[in-house]
C-alpha positions as CSV (number, residue, x, y, z in Angstrom):
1,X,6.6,-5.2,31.6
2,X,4.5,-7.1,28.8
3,X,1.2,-6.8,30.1
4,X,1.9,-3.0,31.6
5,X,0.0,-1.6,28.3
6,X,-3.5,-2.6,27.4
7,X,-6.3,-1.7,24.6
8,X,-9.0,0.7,26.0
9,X,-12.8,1.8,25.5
10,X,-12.3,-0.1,21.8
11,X,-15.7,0.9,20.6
12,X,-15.0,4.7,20.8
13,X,-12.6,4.1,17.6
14,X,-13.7,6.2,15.1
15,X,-14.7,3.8,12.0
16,X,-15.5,5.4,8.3
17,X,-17.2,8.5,8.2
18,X,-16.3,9.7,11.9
19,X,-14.7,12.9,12.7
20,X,-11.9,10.8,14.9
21,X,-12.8,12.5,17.5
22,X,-14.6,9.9,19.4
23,X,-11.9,8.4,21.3
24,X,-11.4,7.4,25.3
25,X,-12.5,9.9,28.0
26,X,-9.8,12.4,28.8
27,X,-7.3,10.6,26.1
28,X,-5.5,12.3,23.3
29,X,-2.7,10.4,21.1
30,X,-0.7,13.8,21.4
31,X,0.1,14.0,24.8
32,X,3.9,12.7,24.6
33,X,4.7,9.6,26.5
34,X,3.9,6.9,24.4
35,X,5.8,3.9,23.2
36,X,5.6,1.7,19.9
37,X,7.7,-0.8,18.3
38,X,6.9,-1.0,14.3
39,X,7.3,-3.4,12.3
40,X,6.9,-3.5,8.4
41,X,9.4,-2.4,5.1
42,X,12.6,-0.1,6.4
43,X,11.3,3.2,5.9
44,X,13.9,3.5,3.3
45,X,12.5,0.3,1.4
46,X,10.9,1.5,-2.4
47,X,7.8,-0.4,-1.6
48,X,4.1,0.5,-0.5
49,X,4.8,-0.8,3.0
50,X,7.9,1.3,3.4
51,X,6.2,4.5,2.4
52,X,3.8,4.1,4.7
53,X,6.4,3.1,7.2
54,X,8.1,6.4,6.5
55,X,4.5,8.4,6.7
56,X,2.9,7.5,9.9
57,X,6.7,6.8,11.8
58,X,7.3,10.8,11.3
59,X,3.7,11.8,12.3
60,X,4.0,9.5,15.7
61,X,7.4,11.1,16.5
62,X,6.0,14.6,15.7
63,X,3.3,13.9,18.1
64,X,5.9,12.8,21.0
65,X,6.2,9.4,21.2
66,X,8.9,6.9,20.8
67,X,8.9,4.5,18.6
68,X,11.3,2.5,17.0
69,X,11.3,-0.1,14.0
70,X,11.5,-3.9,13.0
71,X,12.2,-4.3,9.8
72,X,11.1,-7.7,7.6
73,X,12.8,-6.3,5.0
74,X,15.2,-3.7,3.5
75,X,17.3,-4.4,6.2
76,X,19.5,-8.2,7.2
77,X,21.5,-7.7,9.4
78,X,22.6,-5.7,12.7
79,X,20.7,-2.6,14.1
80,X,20.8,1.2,13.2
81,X,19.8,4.7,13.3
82,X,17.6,6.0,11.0
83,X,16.2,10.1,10.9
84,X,12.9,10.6,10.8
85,X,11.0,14.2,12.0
86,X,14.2,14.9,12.8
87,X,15.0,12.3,15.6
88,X,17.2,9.0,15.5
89,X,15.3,6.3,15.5
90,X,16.2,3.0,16.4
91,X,16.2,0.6,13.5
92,X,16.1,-2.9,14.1
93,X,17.5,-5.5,11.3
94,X,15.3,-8.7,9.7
95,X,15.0,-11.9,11.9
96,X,16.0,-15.3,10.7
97,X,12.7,-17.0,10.0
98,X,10.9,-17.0,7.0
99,X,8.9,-14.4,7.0
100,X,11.3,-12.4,9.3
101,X,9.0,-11.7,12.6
102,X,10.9,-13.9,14.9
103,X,12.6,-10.8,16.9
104,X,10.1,-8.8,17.4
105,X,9.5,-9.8,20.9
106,X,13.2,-9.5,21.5
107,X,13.4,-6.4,20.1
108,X,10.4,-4.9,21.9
109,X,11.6,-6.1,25.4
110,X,15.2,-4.3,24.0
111,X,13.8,-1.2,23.0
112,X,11.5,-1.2,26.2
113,X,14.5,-1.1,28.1
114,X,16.1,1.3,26.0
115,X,13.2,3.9,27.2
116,X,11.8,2.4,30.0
117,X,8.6,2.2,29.0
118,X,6.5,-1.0,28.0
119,X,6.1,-0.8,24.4
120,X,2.8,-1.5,22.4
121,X,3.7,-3.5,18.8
122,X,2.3,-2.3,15.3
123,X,2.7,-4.5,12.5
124,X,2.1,-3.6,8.7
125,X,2.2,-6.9,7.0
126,X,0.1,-10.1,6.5
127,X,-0.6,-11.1,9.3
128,X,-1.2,-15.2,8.6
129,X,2.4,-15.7,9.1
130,X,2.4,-14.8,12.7
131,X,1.8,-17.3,15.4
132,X,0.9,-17.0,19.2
133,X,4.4,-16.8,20.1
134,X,5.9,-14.2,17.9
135,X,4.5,-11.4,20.2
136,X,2.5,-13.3,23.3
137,X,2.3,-10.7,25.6
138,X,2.4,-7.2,24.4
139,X,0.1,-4.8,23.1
140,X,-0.3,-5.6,19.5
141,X,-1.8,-3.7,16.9
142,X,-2.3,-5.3,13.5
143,X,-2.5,-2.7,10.2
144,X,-3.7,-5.5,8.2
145,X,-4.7,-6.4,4.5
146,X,-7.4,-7.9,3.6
147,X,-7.3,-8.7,-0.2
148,X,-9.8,-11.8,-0.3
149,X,-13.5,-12.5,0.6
150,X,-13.9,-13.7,3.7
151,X,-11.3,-13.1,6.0
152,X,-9.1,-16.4,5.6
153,X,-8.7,-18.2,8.3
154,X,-5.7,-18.1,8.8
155,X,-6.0,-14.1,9.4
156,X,-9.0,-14.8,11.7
157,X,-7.1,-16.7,13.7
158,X,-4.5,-14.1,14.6
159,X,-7.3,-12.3,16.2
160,X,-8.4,-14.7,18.6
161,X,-5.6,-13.5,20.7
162,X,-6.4,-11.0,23.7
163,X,-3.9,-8.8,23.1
164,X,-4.5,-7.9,19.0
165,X,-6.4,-5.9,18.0
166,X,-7.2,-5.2,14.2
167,X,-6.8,-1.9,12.1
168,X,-8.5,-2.4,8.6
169,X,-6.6,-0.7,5.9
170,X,-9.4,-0.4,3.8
171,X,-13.6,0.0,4.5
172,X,-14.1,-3.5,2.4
173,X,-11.4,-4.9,5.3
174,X,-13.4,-3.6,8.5
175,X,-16.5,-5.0,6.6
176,X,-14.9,-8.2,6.1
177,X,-13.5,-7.7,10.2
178,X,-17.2,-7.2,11.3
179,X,-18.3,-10.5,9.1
180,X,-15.7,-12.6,11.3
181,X,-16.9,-11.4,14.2
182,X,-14.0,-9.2,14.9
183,X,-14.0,-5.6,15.9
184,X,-11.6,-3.8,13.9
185,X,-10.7,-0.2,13.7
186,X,-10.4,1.4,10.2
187,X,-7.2,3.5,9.0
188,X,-6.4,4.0,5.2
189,X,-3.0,4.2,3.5
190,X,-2.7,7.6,2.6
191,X,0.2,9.9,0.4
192,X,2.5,12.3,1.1
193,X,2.0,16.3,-0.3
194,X,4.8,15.9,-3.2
195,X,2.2,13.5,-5.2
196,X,-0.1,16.1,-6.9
197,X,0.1,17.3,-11.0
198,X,4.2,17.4,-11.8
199,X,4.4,18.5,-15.2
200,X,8.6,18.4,-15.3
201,X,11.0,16.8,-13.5
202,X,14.4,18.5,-12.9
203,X,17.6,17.1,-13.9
204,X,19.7,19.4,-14.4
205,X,17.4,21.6,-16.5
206,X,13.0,21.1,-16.5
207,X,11.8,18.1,-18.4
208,X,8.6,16.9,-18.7
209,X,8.3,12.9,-18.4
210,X,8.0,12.1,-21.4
211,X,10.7,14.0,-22.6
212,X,13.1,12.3,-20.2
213,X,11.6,8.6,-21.2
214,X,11.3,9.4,-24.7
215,X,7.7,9.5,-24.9
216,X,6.1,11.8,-27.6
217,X,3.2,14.2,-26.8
218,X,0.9,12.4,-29.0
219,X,1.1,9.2,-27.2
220,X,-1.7,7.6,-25.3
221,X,0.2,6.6,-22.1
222,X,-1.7,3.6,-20.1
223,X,1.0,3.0,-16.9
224,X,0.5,0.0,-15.0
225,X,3.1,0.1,-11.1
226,X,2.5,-2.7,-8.9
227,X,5.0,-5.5,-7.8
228,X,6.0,-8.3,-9.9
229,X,5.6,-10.8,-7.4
230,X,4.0,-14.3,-7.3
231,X,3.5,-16.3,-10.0
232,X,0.1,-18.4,-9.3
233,X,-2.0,-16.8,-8.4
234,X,0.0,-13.6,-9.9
235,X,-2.4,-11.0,-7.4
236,X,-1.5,-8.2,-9.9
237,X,-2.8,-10.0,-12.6
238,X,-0.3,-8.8,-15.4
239,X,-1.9,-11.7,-17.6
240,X,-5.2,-10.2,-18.1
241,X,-4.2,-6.4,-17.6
242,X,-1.9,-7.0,-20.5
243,X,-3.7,-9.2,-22.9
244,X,-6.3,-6.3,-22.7
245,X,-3.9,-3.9,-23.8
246,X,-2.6,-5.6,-27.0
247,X,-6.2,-6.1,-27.7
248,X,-7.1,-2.3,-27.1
249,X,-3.2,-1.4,-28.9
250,X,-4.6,-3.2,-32.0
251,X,-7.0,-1.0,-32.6
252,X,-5.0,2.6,-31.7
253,X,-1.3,2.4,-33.0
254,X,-0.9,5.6,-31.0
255,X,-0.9,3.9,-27.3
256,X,2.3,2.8,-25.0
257,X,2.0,0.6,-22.1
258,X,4.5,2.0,-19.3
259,X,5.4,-0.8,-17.3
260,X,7.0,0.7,-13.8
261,X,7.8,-2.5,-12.0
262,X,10.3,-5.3,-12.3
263,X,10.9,-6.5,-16.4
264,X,12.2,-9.7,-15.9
265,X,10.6,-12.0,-12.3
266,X,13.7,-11.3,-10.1
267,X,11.2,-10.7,-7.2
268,X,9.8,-13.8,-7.5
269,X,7.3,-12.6,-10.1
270,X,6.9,-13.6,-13.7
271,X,8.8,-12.7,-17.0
272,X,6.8,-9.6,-18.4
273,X,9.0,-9.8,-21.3
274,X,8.0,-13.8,-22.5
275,X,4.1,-12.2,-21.3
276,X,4.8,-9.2,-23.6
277,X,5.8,-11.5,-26.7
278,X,2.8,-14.5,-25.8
279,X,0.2,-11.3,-26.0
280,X,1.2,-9.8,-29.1
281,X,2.5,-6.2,-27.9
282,X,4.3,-4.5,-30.8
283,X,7.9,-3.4,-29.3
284,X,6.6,0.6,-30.1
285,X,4.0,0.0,-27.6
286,X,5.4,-0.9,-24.6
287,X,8.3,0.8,-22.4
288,X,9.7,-0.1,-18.9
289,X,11.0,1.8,-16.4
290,X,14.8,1.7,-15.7
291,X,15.8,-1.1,-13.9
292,X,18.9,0.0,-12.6
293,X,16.5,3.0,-11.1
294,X,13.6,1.1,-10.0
295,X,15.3,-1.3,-7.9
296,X,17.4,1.4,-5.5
297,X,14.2,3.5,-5.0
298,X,12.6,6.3,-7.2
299,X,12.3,9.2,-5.5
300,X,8.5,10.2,-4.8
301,X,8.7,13.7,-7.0
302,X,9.7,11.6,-9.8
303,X,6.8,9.0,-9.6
304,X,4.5,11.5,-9.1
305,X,6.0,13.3,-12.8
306,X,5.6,9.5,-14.0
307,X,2.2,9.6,-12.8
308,X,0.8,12.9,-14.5
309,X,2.7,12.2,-17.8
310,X,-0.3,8.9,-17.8
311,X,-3.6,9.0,-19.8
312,X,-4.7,6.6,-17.2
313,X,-3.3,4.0,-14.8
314,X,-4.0,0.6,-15.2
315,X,-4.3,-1.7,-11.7
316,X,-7.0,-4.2,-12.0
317,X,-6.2,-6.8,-9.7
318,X,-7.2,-10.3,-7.7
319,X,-7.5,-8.3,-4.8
320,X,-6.0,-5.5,-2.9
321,X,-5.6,-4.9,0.9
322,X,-5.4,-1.1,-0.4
323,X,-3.9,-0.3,-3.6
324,X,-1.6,2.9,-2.8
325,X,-0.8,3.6,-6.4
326,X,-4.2,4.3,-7.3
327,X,-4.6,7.0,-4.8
328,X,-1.3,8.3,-5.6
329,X,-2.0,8.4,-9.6
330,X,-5.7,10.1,-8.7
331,X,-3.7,12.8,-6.2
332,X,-1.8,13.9,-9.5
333,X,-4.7,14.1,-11.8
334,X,-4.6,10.9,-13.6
335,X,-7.7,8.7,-14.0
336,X,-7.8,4.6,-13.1
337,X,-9.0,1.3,-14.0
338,X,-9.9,-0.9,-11.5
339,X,-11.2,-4.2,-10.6
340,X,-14.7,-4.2,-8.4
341,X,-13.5,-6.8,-5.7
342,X,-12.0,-5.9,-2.2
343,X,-10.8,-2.7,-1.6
344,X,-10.5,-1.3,-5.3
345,X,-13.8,0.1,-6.1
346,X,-13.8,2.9,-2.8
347,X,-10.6,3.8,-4.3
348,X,-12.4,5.0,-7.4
349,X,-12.5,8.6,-7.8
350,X,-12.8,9.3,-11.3
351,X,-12.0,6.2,-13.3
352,X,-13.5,2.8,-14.0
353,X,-14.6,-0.2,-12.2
354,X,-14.5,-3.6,-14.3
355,X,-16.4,-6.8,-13.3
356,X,-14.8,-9.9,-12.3
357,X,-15.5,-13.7,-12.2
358,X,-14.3,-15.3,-8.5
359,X,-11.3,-17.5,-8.1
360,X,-10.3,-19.7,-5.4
361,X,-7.1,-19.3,-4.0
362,X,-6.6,-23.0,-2.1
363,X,-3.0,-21.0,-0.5
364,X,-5.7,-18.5,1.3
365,X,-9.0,-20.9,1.1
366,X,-10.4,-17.9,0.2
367,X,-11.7,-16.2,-2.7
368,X,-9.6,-14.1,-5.2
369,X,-11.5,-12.3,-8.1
370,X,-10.1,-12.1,-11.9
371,X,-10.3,-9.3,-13.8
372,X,-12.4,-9.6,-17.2
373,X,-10.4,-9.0,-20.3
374,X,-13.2,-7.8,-22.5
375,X,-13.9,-5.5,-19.8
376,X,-10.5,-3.9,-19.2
377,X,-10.6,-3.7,-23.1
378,X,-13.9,-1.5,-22.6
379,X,-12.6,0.8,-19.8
380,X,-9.4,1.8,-21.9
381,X,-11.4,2.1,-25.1
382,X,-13.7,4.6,-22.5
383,X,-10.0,6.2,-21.1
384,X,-9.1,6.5,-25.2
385,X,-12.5,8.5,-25.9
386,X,-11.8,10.7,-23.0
387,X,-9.0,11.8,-24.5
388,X,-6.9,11.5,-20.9
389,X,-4.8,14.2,-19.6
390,X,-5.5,15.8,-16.3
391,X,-8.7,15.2,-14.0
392,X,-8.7,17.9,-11.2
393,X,-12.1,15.5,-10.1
394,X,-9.6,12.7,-9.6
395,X,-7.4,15.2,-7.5
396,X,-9.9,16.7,-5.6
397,X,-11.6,13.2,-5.3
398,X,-8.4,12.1,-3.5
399,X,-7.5,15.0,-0.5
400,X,-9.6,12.4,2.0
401,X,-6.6,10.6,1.4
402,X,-3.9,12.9,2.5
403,X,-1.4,11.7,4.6
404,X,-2.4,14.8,7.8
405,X,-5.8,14.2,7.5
406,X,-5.7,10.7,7.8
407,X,-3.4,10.7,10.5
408,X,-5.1,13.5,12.5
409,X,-9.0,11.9,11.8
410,X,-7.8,8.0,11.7
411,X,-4.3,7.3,13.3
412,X,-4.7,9.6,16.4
413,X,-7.9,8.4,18.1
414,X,-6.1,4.4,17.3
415,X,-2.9,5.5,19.3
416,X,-5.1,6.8,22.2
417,X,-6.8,3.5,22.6
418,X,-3.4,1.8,23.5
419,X,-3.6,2.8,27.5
């Protein structure tokens, strides 16, 4: 059953700028019949991964295929049923190993049986912590990250396997892809409808954001949401993103740094409050999100409120496979900040691009990039003078990012190259 699926006409993938239409002879990703095994975040996990999990899960099933999905994390232990589009899908818990991949093969050949139909594997994580023998003889395609320049080895060598084949998250990834030597298809994250301008959220009665965080009108907001994970090198780079902001908050008494991510290193991240206190931010200029709230899952109406009640979003970074947030800020009308290494500067709508100096990450042996200080200082001075609010450039700006289009231009001619 392994070898009963295979990668065909590879070239015909449609790469940036194509109108996806450009896929095998005869082929369409819609006629039902297919058969995937996923494997990233639950689809009920509050993460990036799981989102997109969620997203592209319920457009395969839609389009009449089966799939069903390996979790590496959300979920321990045992095996489930999960709705998505309507359907049952199977829901397969976390391995034992490390990084949790060491039943996907296992659960492949299960679900395979299940339908009887050789499945084809699609994995949304980094990829460097798979060897040959997590999935030797299937069908794999690999969404991957790419967040450093070049392609670490370690990544390149996943590719040297017949049977993977690379989809770049991001254009700077299939440029890195092509660099290596390896041909790689291009498919961006994308977001769902419900992230667009959300003046008020409803509890109860309408609220706007900043009414329901306490946040007056005549604040300048500056939100920063990534993960706090990793401490060196911290990818997110709350150091620098932060020391900018008490530099910038000296000067205008008026800002607040909204901090949606986890206060305390829990995650394996660092303490944001001993960072807060080292950097000088005055306790009436900073404000987290509820814990209790951000670690069982936000819903996606009330990020997207979070979102429009910002003056700008803050997300330089070391480097980014994607970045979802900043897509997802721009899709409600909120300008960004943003480093100019890996995938951060195409993701630039209507914001600002700061320069960086390279750092080596010997984890990776690869390079990472660190934000400036002086020049995140320089884009939220330029954020300050444009008095924020609402940017229907950064909106517009961000439609090519739209969960249907994406899937329709990107994901469908990808599915149809799996024979």
């Amino acid at each position: 059953m392994g070898n009963a699926r295979s990668f065909k006409r590879r070239s015909n993938v449609s790469a940036p700028g194509d109108s996806g239409a450009a896929v095998a002879a005869g082929a369409d990703s819609r006629d039902p019949g297919r058969c995937f095994l996923w494997f990233a975040n639950a689809p009920w996990a509050p993460t990036g991964y799981g989102s997109q999990t969620k997203q592209v899960c319920e457009r395969i099933i839609q389009d009449g295929h089966d799939i069903a999905i390996s979790v590496n994390y959300g979920f321990e232990a045992g095996n489930t049923a999960y709705k998505l589009a309507g359907k049952d899908v199977p829901v397969y818990g976390s391995g034992f190993g490390q990084w949790r991949n060491d039943s996907i093969k296992a659960n492949a050949l299960h679900f395979g049986q299940v339908t009887g139909k050789a499945p084809a594997v699609i994995t949304l994580c980094d990829v460097w912590t798979f060897n040959k023998d997590t999935i030797d003889d299937l069908p794999v395609l690999s969404w991957t990250p790419i967040d450093h320049a070049p392609i670490p080895p370690k990544v390149a060598a996943w590719f040297s396997h017949d049977n993977v084949r690379a989809v770049a998250m991001s254009q700077f990834g299939q440029r890195m892809f092509e660099g290596a030597g390896i041909e790689a298809a291009y498919v961006p994250h994308a977001f769902e409808p419900v992230f667009k301008p959300t003046p008020t959220i409803s509890v109860g009665e309408n609220k706007s954001p900043r009414e329901l965080l306490g946040i007056g009108s005549d604040r300048f907001v500056v939100m920063v949401n990534g993960a706090n994970k990793g401490i060196t090198p911290n990818r997110k780079a709350f150091g620098e993103n932060l020391l900018a902001f008490s530099m910038f908050a000296e000067k205008h008494d008026d800002a607040l740094l909204y901090l949606h991510t986890e206060q305390h290193g829990a995650m394996g991240g660092i303490d944001l409050n001993k960072l807060i206190k080292a950097v000088g931010i005055k306790d009436h200029q900073v404000k987290f999100v509820d814990q209790y709230a951000y670690r069982t899952g936000i819903t996606n109406n009330v990020l997207a409120a979070f979102y429009t009640m910002a003056d700008v979003l803050l997300a330089c970074s070391r480097g980014e496979g994607f970045g979802i947030p900043v897509i997802e800020a721009q899709a409600c009308g909120t300008r960004v900040i943003v480093s100019d290494w890996t995938a951060q500067p195409e993701l630039c709508g209507d914001g600002w691009v700061v320069r960086t100096q390279p750092e080596w990450d010997p984890m990776q042996d690869s390079w990472f990039a660190t934000p400036l200080v002086a020049e995140i200082v320089d884009a939220l001075e330029q954020a300050y003078r444009s008095g924020g609010g609402h940017s229907q450039a950064a909106v517009d700006w961000s439609q090519q990012y739209a969960a249907d289009t994406v899937f329709d231009k990107y994901w469908r001619p990808v599915l149809a190259s799996v024979g």
